[in-house]
C-alpha positions in Angstrom: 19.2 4.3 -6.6 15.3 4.7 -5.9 12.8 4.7 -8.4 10.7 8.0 -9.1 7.7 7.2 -11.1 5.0 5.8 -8.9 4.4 9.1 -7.1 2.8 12.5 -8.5 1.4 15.5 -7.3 -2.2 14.9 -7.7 -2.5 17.7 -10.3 -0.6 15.5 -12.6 3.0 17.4 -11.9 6.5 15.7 -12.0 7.4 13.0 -9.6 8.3 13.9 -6.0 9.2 11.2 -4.3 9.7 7.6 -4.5 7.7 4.5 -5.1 8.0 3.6 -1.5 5.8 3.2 1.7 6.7 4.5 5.0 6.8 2.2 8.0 3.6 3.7 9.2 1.9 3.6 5.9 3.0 -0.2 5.8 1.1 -0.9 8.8 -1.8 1.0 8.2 -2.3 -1.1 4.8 -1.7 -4.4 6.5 -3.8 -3.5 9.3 -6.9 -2.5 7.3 -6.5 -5.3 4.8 -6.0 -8.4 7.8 -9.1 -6.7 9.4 -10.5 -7.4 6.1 -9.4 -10.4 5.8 -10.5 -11.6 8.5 -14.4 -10.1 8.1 -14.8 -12.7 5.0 -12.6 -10.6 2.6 -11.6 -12.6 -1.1 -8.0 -13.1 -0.8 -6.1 -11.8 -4.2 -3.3 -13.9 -4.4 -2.5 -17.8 -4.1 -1.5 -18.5 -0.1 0.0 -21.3 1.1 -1.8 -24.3 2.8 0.2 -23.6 6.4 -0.8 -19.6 6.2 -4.0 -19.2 8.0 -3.1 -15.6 10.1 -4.9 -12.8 8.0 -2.0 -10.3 9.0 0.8 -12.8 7.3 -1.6 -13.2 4.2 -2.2 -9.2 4.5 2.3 -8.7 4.2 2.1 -11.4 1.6 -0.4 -9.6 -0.5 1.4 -5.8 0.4 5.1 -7.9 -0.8 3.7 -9.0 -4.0 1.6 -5.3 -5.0 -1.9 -7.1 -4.8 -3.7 -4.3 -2.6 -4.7 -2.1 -4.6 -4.9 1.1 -2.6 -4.0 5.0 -2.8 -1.8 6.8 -0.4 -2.7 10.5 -0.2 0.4 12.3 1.8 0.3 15.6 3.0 3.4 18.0 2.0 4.8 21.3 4.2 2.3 24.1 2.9 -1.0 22.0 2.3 -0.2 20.5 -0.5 -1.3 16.7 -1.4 0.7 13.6 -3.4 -1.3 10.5 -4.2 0.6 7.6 -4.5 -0.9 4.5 -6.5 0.0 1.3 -6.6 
């Protein structure tokens, strides 16, 4: 069963879908936050000694909720849900 809390219509309605990225959402975040990364960035979490690639430290980060980012989606009819995390 999924969880339906994260996610609200942005006008502070019921949940409308769940706490869950989409594959293209996943790589948009991982993406953005390696290029970071990579650009001198702090790193938020603890990484390993053998992890030097800013895209595996960027999953790592997304795995364990450390980005903190909003996802704005666009619904049929205009409409907008941000997702927080």
């Amino acid at each position: 069963m999924q969880e339906w809390v994260a996610c609200r219509r942005c006008d502070g309605g019921s949940p409308i879908f769940p706490k869950k990225y989409t594959r293209f959402e996943k790589a948009r975040i991982v993406g953005a936050r390696a290029l970071q990364i990579a650009m001198g960035a702090p790193v938020l979490i603890e990484v390993p000694e053998k992890m030097g690639n800013p895209i595996d430290i960027a999953l790592l980060e997304l795995e364990k909720e450390a980005i903190p980012i909003t996802v704005v989606r666009r619904l049929p009819g205009e409409s907008r849900v941000s997702s927080e995390k």
